[in-house]
C-alpha positions as CSV (number, residue, x, y, z in Angstrom):
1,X,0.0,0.0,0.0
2,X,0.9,3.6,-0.6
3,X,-0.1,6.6,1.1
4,X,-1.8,9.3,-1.1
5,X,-2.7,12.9,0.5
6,X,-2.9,11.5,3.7
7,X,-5.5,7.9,3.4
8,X,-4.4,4.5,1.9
9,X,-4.9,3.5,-1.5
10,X,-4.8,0.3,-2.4
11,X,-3.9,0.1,-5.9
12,X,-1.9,-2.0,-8.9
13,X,-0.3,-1.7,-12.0
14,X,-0.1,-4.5,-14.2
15,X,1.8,-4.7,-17.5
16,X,0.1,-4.8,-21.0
17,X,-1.3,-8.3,-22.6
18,X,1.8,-10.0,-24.6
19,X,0.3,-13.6,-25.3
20,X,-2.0,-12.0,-28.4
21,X,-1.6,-9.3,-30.5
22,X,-4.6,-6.9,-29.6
23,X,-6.9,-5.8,-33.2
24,X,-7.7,-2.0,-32.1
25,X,-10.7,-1.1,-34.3
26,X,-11.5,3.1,-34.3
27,X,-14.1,4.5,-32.4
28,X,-15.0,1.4,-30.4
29,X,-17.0,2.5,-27.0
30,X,-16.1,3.2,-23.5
31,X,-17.5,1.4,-20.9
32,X,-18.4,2.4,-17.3
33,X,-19.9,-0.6,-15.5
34,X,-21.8,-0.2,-12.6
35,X,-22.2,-2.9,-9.7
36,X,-24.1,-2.8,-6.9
37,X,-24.2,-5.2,-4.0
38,X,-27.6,-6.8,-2.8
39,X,-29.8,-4.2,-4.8
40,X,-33.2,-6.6,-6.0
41,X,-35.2,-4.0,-8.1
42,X,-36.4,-1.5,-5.6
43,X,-36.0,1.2,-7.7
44,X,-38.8,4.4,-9.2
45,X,-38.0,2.8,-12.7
46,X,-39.0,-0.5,-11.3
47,X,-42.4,0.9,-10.7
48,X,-41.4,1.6,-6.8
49,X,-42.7,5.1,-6.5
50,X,-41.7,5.3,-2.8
51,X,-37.9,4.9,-3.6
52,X,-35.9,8.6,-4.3
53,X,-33.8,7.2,-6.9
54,X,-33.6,10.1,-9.3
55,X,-30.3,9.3,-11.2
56,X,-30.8,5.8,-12.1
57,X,-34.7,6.9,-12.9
58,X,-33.3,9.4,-15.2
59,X,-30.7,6.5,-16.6
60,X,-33.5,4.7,-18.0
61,X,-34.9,8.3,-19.8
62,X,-31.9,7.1,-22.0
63,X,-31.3,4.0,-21.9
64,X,-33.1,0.3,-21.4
65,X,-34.4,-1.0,-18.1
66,X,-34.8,-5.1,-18.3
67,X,-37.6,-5.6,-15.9
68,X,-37.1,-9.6,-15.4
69,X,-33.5,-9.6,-15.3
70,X,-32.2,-13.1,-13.3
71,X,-29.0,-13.8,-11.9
72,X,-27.6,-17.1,-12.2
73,X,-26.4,-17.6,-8.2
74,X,-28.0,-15.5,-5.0
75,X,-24.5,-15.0,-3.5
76,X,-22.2,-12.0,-4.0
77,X,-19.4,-13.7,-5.6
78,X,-20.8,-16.8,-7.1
79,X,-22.6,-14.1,-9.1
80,X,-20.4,-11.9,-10.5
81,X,-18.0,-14.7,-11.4
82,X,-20.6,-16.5,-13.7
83,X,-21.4,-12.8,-15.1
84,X,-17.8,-12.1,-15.8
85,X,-17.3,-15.6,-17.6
86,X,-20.7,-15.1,-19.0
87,X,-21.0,-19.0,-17.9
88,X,-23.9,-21.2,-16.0
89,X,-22.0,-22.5,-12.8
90,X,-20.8,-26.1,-13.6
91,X,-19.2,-27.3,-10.2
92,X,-19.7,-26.8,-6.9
93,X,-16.9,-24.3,-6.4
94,X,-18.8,-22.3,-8.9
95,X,-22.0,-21.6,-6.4
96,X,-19.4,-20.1,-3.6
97,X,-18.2,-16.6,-3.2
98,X,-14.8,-18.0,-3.9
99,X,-15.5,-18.7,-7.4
100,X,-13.2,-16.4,-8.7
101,X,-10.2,-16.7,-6.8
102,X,-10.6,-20.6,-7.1
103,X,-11.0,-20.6,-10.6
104,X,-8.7,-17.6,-12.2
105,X,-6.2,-16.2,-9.1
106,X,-3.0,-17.4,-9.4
107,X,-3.6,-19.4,-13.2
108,X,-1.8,-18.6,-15.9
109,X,-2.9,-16.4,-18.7
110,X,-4.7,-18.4,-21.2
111,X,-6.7,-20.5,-19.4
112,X,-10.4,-20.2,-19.6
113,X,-12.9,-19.1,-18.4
114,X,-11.7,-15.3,-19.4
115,X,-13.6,-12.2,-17.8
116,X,-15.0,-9.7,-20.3
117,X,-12.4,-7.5,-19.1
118,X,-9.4,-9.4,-19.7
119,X,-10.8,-10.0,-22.8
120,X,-11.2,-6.4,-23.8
121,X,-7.5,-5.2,-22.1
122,X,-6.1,-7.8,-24.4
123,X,-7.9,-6.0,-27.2
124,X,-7.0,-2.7,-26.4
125,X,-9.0,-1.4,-23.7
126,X,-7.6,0.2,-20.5
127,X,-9.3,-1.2,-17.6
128,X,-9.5,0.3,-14.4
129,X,-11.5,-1.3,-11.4
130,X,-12.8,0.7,-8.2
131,X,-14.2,-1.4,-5.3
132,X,-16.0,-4.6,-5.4
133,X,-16.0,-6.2,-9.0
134,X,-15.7,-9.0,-7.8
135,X,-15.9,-10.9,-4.4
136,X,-13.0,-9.0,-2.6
137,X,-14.4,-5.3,-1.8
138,X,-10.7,-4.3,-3.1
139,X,-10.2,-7.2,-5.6
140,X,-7.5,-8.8,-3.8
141,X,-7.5,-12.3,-2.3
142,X,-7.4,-12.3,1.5
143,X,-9.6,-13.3,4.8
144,X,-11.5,-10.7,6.5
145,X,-9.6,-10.3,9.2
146,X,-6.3,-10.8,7.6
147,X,-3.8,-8.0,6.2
148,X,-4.2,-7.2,2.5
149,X,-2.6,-9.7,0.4
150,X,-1.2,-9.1,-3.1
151,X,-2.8,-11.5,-4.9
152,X,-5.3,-10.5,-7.5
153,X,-8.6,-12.0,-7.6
154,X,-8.6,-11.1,-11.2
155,X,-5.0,-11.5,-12.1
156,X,-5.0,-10.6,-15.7
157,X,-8.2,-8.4,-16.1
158,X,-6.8,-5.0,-14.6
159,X,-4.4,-2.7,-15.9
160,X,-5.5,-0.8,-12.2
161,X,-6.9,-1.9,-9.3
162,X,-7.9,0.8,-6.8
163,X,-9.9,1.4,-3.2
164,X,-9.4,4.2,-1.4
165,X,-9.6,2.3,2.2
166,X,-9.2,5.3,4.2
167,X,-9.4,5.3,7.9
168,X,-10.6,1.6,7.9
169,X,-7.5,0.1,6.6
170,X,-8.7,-2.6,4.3
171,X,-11.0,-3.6,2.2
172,X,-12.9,-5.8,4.4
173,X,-13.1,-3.7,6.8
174,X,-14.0,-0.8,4.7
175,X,-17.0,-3.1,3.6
176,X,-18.6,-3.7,7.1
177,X,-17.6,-0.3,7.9
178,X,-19.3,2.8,10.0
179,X,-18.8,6.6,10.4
180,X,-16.2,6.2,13.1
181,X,-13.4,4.0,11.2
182,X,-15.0,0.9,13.2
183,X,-16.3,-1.7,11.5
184,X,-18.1,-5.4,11.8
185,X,-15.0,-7.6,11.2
186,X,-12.9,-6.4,14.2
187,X,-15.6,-5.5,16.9
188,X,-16.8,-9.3,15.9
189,X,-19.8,-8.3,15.2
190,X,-21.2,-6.3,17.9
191,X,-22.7,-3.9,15.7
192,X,-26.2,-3.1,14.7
193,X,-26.9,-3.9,11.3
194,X,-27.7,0.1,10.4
195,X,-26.3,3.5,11.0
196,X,-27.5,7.1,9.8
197,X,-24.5,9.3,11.0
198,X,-24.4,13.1,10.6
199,X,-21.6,13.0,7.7
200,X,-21.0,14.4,3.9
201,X,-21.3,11.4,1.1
202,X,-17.3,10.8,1.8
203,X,-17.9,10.1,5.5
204,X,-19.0,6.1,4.2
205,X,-16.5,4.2,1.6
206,X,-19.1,4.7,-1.6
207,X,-18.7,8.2,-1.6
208,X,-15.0,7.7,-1.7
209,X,-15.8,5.1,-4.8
210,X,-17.5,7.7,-6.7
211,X,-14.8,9.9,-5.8
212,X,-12.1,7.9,-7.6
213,X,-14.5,6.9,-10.5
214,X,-14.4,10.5,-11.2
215,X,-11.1,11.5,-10.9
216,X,-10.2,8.2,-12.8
217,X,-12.8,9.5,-15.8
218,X,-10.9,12.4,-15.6
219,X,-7.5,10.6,-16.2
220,X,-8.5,8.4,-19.0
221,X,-10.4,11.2,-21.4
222,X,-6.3,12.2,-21.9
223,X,-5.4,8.8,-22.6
224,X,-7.4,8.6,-26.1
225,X,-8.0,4.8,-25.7
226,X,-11.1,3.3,-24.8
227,X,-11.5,2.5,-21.8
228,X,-13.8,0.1,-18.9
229,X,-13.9,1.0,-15.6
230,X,-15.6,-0.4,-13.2
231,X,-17.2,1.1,-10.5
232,X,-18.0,-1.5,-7.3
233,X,-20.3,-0.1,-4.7
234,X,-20.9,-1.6,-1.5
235,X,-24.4,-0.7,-0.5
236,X,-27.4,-1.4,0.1
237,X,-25.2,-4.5,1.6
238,X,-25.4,-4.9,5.1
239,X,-25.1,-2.8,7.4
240,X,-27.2,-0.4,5.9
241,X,-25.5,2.5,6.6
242,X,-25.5,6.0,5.2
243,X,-25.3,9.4,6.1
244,X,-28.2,11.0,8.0
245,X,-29.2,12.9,4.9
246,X,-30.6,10.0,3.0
247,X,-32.6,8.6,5.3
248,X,-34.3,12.0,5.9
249,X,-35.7,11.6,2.7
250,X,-38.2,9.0,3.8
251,X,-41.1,8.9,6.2
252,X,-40.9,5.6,7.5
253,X,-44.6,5.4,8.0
254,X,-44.5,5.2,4.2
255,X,-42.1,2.6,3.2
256,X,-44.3,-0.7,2.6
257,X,-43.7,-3.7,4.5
258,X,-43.4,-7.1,2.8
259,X,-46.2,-8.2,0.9
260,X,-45.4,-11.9,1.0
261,X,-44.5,-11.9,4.9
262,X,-45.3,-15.5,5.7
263,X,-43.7,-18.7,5.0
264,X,-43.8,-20.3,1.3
265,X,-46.7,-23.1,1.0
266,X,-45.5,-26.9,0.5
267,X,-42.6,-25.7,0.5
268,X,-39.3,-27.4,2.7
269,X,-37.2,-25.1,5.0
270,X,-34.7,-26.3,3.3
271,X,-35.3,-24.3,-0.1
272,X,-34.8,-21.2,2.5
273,X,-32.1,-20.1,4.9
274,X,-31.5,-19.2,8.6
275,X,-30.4,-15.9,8.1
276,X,-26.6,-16.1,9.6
277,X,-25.7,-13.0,7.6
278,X,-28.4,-10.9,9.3
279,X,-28.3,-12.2,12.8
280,X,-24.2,-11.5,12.3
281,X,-25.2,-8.5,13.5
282,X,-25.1,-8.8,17.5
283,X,-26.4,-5.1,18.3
284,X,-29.4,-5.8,16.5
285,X,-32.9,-5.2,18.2
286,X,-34.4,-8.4,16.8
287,X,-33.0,-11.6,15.5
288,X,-34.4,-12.8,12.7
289,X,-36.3,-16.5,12.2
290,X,-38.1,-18.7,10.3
291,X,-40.2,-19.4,13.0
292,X,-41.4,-15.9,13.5
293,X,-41.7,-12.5,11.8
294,X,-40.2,-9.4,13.1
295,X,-42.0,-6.9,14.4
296,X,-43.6,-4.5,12.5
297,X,-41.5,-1.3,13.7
298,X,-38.5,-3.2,13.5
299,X,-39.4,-4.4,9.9
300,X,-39.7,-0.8,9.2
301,X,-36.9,0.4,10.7
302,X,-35.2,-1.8,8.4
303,X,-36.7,-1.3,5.3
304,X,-36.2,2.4,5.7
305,X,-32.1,1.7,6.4
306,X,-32.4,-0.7,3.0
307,X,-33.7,2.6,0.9
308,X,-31.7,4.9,2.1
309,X,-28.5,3.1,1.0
310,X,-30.4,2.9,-2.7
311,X,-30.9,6.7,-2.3
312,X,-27.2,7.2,-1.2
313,X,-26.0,4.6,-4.0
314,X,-28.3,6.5,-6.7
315,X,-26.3,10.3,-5.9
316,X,-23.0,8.5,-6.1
317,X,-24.0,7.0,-9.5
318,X,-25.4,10.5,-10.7
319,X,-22.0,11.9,-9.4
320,X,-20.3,10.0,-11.7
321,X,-23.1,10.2,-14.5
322,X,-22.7,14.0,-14.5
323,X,-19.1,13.8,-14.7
324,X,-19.2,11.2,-17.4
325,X,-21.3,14.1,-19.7
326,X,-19.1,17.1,-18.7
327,X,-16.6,15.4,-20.0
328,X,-18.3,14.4,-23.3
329,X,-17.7,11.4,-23.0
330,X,-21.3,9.6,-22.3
331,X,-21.3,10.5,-26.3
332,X,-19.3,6.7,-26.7
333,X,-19.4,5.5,-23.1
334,X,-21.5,2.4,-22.6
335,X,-23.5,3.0,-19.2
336,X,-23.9,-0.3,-17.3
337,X,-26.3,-0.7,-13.9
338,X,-26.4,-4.2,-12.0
339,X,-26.8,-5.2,-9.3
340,X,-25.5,-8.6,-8.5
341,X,-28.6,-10.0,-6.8
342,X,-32.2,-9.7,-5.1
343,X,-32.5,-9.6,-1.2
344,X,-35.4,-10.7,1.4
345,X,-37.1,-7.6,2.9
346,X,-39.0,-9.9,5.5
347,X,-40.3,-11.8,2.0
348,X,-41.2,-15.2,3.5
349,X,-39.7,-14.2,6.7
350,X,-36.2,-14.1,5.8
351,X,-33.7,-11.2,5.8
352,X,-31.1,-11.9,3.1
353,X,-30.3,-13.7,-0.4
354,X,-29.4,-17.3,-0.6
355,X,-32.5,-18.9,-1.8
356,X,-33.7,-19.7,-5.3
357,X,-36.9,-17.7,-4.7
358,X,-37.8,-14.7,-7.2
359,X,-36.9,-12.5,-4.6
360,X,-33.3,-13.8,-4.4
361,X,-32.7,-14.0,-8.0
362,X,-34.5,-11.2,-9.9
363,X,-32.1,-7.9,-9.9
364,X,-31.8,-4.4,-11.3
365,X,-29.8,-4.3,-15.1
366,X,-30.2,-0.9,-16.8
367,X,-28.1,-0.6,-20.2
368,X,-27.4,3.0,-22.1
369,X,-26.0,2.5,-25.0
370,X,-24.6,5.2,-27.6
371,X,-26.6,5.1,-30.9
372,X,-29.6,3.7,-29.5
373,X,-32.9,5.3,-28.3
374,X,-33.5,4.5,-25.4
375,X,-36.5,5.2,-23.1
376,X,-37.9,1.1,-23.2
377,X,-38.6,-0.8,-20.7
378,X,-38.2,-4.6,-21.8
379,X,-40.5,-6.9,-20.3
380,X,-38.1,-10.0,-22.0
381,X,-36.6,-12.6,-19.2
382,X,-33.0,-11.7,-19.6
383,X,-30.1,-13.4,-17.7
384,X,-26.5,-12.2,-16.2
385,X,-24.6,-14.3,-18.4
386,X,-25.9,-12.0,-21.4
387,X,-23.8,-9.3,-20.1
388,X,-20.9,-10.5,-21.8
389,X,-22.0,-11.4,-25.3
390,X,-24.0,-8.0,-25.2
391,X,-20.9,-5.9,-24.1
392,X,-18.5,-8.2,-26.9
393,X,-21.4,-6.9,-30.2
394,X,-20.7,-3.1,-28.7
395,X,-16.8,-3.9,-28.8
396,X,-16.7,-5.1,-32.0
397,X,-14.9,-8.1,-30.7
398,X,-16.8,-12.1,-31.2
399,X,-16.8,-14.1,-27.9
400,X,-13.7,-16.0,-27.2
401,X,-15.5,-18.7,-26.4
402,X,-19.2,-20.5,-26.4
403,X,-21.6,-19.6,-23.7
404,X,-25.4,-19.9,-23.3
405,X,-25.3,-16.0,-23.0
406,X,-26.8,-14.0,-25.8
407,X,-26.3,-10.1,-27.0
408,X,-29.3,-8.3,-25.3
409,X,-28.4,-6.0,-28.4
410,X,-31.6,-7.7,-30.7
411,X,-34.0,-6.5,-27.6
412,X,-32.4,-3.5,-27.1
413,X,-33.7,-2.8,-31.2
414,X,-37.0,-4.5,-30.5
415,X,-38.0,-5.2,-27.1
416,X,-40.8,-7.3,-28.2
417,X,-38.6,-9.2,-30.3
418,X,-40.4,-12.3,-30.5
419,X,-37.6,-14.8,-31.5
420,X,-35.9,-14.4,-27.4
421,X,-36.4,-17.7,-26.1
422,X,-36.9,-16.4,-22.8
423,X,-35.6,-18.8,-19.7
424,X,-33.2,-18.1,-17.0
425,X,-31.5,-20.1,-14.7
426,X,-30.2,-20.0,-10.9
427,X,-28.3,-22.5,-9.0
428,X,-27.9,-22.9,-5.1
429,X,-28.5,-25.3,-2.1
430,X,-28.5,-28.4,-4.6
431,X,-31.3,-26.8,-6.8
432,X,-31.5,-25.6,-9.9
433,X,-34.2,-22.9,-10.9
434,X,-35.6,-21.8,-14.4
435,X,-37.5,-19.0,-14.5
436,X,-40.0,-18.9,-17.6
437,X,-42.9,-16.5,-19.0
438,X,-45.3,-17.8,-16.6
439,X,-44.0,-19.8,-14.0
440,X,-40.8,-20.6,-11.8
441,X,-39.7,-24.5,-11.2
442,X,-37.3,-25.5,-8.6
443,X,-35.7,-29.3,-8.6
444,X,-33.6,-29.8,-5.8
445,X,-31.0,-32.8,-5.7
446,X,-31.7,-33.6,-1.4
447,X,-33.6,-36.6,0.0
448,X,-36.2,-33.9,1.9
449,X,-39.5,-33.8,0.2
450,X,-40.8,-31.2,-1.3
451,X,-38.0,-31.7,-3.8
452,X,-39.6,-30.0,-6.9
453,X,-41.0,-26.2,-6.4
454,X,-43.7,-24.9,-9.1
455,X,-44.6,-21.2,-8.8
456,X,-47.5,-20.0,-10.8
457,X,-46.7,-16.5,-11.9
458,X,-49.9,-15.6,-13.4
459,X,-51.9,-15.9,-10.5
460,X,-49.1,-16.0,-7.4
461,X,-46.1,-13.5,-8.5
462,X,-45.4,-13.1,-4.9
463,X,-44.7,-17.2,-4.9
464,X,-46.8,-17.5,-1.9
465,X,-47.3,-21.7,-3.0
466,X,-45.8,-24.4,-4.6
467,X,-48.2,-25.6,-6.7
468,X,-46.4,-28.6,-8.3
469,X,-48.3,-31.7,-6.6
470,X,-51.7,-30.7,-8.4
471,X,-49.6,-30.1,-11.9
472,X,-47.9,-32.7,-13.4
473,X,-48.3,-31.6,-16.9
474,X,-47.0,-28.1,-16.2
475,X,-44.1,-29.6,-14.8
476,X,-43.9,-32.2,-17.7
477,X,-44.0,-29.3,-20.2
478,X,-41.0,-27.2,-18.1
479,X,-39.2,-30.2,-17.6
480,X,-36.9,-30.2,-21.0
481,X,-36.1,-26.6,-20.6
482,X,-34.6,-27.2,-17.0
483,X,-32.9,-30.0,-18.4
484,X,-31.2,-27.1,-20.4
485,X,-29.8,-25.9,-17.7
486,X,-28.6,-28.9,-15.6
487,X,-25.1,-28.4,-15.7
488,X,-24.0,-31.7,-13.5
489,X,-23.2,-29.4,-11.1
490,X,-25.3,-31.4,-8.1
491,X,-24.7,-34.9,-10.1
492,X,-23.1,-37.4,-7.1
């Protein structure tokens, strides 16, 4: 680590791609890609009217919001890993936030899968990453109590890797982190799992995010090669905290509870979780159960702590969005929004991911894209593995390898396009789900009954029941497009 006017950076330069010869085409696109952790689609373009999200509202004015956009794993790095490789998880390791430093950290360039990025730095692009691209909130391999290591998660994908850790040290700790420099990992959890402290948009680590994002955009409109940077923000992750400001702009007498509060029908426990994540929190007022609901005020103490992170999240974004056009360079900048799963608001009384339940699995994907009118919303089910096919058409480069993924590019033209086969599929706790048109099926590879999970999205969009027992025939029909998805991944 170096110190730079006065905090810690954490930061690497790696040399240029020798094993090709990069093709550099004219006038290919920038791209700024934007993730963001644990953000299901709460969001005013999602039709959530009691969410302050004015940048990422404004976004979709211009570009193309993808209303049933799936992830293939509900856990952080499981996630972005398969959306990097734009591949379906294929072995165990592939369904754990180590993915990524299992599979590509430390193995030699060449091997497959390749991220998009390394892809497009090997073709010419100069990519910069800032925060959590991938599982490490600073990209590097290392446990969270443990002193930052040097070893890359993505070895070969970054020509810089930065987080401006600040008073909190690492990167870790910088992601469980409060106003004071304290955070979850060292005070072993005795935390709540929220904070609204009186502090500027800097005072949390996403404001220092967006800071570098802009002072990077800055940077690279001298460099006159295209560029990808991606920006990795930490919120609404647990703990949700932000500064005071954001959760001012609620009334928490307004903010919804869950619709769905109660417990799935014929469905096994099993297909849900014990929330370890949430009850992590020692501080808390409640802990959370399967066996119970929390109370209402807690609930909605909660749910106002979730939208303020989205409301702190959105004016980083539109920091950087503004910047982006003062520069002139949204002209050929690619604008991508994702967030890397759904989350459990109290939805069938859990408070976290980590189920194969819509909730868990349906997240926010809003694409700009120069040259295209925008201003669509597109109703199409769309997956995370089409990311990378979709961003390869705007390059100008072909894949480097098969995938299931396809360019969202076609629906981006014609968002009824009526050719999209549309299915998407998500992998976790031995099941594998596919989400079609009208319905969600689970199959599950365990000896506990229940084992297959039929969700009738025509009349039960909250996925209140498992209707599978009285239809066979719906199942029957399904069957051979799950089958597309089986992987082996659960085969014994």
């Amino acid at each position: 680590m170096r110190r730079i006017k006065g905090f810690f950076l954490i930061a690497v330069s790696v040399s240029f791609l020798t094993f090709c010869n990069p093709v550099v085409k004219e006038q290919r696109p920038n791209i700024l890609f934007i993730a963001v952790d644990d953000l299901r689609p709460e969001l005013g373009c999602y039709g959530k009217d009691y969410i302050h999200s004015p940048n990422l509202d404004r976004l979709t004015e211009e570009g193309f919001v993808f209303k049933k956009h799936y992830v293939t794993v509900p856990t952080c790095g499981a996630s972005r890993h398969s959306m990097l490789t734009g591949r379906l998880p294929g072995s165990k390791a592939d369904i754990k936030n180590s993915a990524s430093s299992v599979a590509l950290s430390g193995k030699p360039e060449g091997q497959l899968p390749e991220t998009f990025i390394h892809y497009l730095r090997r073709n010419g692009y100069y990519t910069v990453g800032i925060g959590k691209i991938t599982h490490h909130p600073d990209g590097y391999v290392y446990g969270y109590t443990d002193p930052v290591s040097d070893v890359l998660e993505l070895p070969h994908s970054w020509d810089e890797m930065l987080l401006n850790v600040d008073r909190w040290g690492t990167g870790h700790n910088a992601f469980f982190g409060y106003a004071d420099g304290s955070n979850r990992n060292t005070l072993k959890g005795r935390v709540r799992p929220y904070e609204f402290a009186e502090v500027d948009d800097e005072g949390y680590p996403d404001g220092l995010i967006a800071k570098t994002a802009i002072e990077k955009l800055r940077q690279l409109k001298e460099r006159k090669q295209p560029f990808f940077i991606g920006a990795g923000f930490f919120k609404p992750h647990l703990p949700f905290n932000a500064p005071k400001k954001y959760w001012d702009l609620y009334d928490r007498d307004l903010i919804p509870l869950s619709s769905n509060p109660d417990l799935p029908q014929n469905v096994h426990r099993n297909s849900l979780q014990r929330m370890g994540e949430f009850n992590n929190y020692k501080l808390g007022e409640e802990k959370a159960s399967l066996d119970y609901s929390l109370s209402e005020q807690y609930a909605k103490k909660l749910g106002h702590g979730y939208a303020a992170c989205i409301s702190y999240i959105d004016a980083q974004i539109g920091k950087i969005l503004r910047e982006l056009n003062k520069l002139e360079l949204d002209k050929n900048t690619v604008v991508v929004v994702w967030g890397d799963h759904g989350w459990h608001l109290g939805d069938h009384r859990i408070w976290g991911k980590h189920t194969l339940l819509e909730r868990s699995v349906h997240s926010t994907l809003i694409l700009k894209v120069p040259g295209e009118e925008g201003g669509s919303s597109i109703e199409k089910i769309v997956s995370s593995i089409d990311i990378y096919p979709t961003l390869m058409e705007l390059a100008q480069l072909n894949m480097p390898y098969e995938t299931k993924g396809r360019s969202l590019l076609p629906l981006m033209q014609n968002p009824g396009e009526s050719s999209w086969k549309e299915a998407a599929y998500s992998y976790f706790k031995t099941g594998i789900s596919v989400r079609v048109p009208e319905y969600r099926m689970n199959k599950y590879f365990r000896e506990e009954q229940p084992d297959v999970e039929l969700f009738d999205h025509r009349s039960d969009p909250l996925e209140t029941k498992n209707v599978a027992p009285e239809n066979p025939s719906v199942i029957e029909s399904i069957m051979p497009v799950w089958e597309a998805g089986n992987t082996g991944l659960f085969a014994k």
